[in-house]
Structure formats: C-alpha cells, structure tokens
C-alpha positions in Angstrom: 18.6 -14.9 15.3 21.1 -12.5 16.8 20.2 -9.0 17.7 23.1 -8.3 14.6 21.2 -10.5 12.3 17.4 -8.8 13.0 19.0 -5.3 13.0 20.4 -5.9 9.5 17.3 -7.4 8.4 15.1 -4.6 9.8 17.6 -1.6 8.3 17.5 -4.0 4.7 13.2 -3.6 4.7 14.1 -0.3 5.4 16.0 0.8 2.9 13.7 -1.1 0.0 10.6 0.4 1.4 12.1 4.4 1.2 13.8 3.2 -2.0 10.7 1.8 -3.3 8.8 5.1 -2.3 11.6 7.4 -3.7 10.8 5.5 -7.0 7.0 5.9 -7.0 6.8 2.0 -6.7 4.3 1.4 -4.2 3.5 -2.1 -4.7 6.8 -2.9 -3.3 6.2 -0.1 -0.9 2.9 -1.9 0.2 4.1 -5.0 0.3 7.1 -4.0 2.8 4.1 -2.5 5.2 2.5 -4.8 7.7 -1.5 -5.6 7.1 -2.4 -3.8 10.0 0.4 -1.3 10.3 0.3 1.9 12.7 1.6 5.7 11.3 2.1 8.5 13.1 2.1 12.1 11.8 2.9 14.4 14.3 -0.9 16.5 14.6 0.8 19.8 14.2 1.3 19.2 10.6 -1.3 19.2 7.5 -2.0 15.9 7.4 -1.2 15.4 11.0 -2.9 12.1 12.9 -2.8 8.1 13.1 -3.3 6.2 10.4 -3.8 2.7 10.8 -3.3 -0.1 7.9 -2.0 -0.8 5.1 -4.9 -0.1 2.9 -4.7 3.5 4.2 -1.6 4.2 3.2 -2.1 5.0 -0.2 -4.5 8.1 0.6 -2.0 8.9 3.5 0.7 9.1 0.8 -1.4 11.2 -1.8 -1.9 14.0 1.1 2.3 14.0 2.2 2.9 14.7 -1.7 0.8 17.8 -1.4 3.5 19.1 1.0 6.7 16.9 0.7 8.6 16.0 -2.5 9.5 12.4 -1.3 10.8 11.3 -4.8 13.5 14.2 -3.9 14.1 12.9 -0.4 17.8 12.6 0.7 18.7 9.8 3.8 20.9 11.1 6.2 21.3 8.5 8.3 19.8 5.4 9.0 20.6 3.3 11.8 19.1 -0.1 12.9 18.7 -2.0 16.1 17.2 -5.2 16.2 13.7 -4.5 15.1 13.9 -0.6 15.5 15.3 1.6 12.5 15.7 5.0 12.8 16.4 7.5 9.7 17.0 11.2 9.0 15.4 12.3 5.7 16.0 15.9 4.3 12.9 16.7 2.4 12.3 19.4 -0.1 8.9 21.1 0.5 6.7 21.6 -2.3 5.6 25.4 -2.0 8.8 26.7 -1.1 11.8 24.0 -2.3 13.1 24.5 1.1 14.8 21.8 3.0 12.2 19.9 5.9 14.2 17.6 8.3 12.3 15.1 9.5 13.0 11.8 11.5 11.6 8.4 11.5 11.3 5.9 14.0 10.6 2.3 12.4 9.3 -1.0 14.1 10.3 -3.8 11.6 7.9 -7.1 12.6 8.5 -10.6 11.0 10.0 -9.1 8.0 7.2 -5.6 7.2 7.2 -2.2 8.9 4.6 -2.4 11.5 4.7 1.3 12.7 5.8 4.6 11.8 6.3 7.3 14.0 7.6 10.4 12.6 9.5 13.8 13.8 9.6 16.5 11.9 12.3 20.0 12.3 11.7 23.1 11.7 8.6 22.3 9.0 7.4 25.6 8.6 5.5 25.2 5.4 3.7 21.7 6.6 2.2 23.5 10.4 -1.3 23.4 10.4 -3.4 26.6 9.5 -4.9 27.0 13.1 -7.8 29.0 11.6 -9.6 26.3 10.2 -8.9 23.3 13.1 -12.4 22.4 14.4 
C-alpha cells in the first residue's frame, strides 16, 4: 500500500471515529479504537493522565463531557500522513461556552486508532485545581 493509500485510510477512520463521537454513537466510536489503545490527556487538565484500552474509554469519555461539549465540537483541520492524523478541534467548554482549542495527534494501526495524544490551547476552564492535587 502506498504512503497516499494508508494516509487516506488513516484520515477516513478518523473522520468516522470523531463523527461517530459528535453523534453520541460510541459503538462505532469503540469499534474504530484499537483493543489495547493508548490516550493521552495532557496532566494539567481535570481529567489529565494515560488511559490505556479500549474498555477505558467509555469512563474516560464520561469525565471529558463534564468539561468539553464534544457533540458541539467543530474540525478545523485534519491532516493525514500515512498512519499519523492530526486534527484541530474548537471545543465549546461546558461552564463557560467558551471556545477550547485543542489538538490531536492520531496513530491509525491495521485499520483502529491505537493512540491518542492530545494538545490543548489556552483551556482555562479544564486546568487543574492545584489545591486538591495529592
């Protein structure tokens, strides 16, 4: 397969998976994910760590929707080569409404997002409370 061929394959799974979110379908969201898939949530944020596999992913997803409107998320951008995708979301936060950037680096393996690694700009409402880290 050409590097053309896997990137459009990889920015395809893509797409499905964040249109499947946007949606509230995740059965199709789950079944784009790798079994033993890798996220990472940058640990200056709420919900902030590595979560590993698929089955974690719906809890994962339950704690984002405290802060993030995802069924409100806008792609920016989303660029594919070979088996990395990258995409610009602009998120609505849930407190205040306002507008979180945030970026996402995707590995696509055999067909299923294996891992997640995500960027965030200026997310004031999703920082943290520094008071109560251990």
């Amino acid at each position: 397969m050409s590097k053309a061929e896997q990137s459009e394959i990889s920015r395809d799974v893509v797409q499905r998976f964040f249109d499947a979110g946007a949606k509230g379908d995740f059965e199709t969201a789950l079944q784009l994910m790798d079994e033993d898939i890798v996220i990472h949530q940058p640990q200056f944020i709420a919900y902030g760590g590595t979560y590993r596999g698929r089955d974690n992913f719906p809890a994962l997803a339950a704690k984002i929707s405290e802060h993030l409107d995802m069924s409100a998320s806008k792609i920016q951008l989303l660029v594919a080569d070979g088996d990395t995708v990258f995409a610009v979301h602009h998120v609505p936060e849930v407190k205040t409404g306002k507008t979180c950037v945030l970026a996402v680096q995707i590995t696509v393996r055999d067909g299923r997002l294996a891992e997640n690694r995500i960027y965030f700009h200026e997310p004031q409402g999703l920082i943290r409370d520094q008071s109560s880290a251990t």
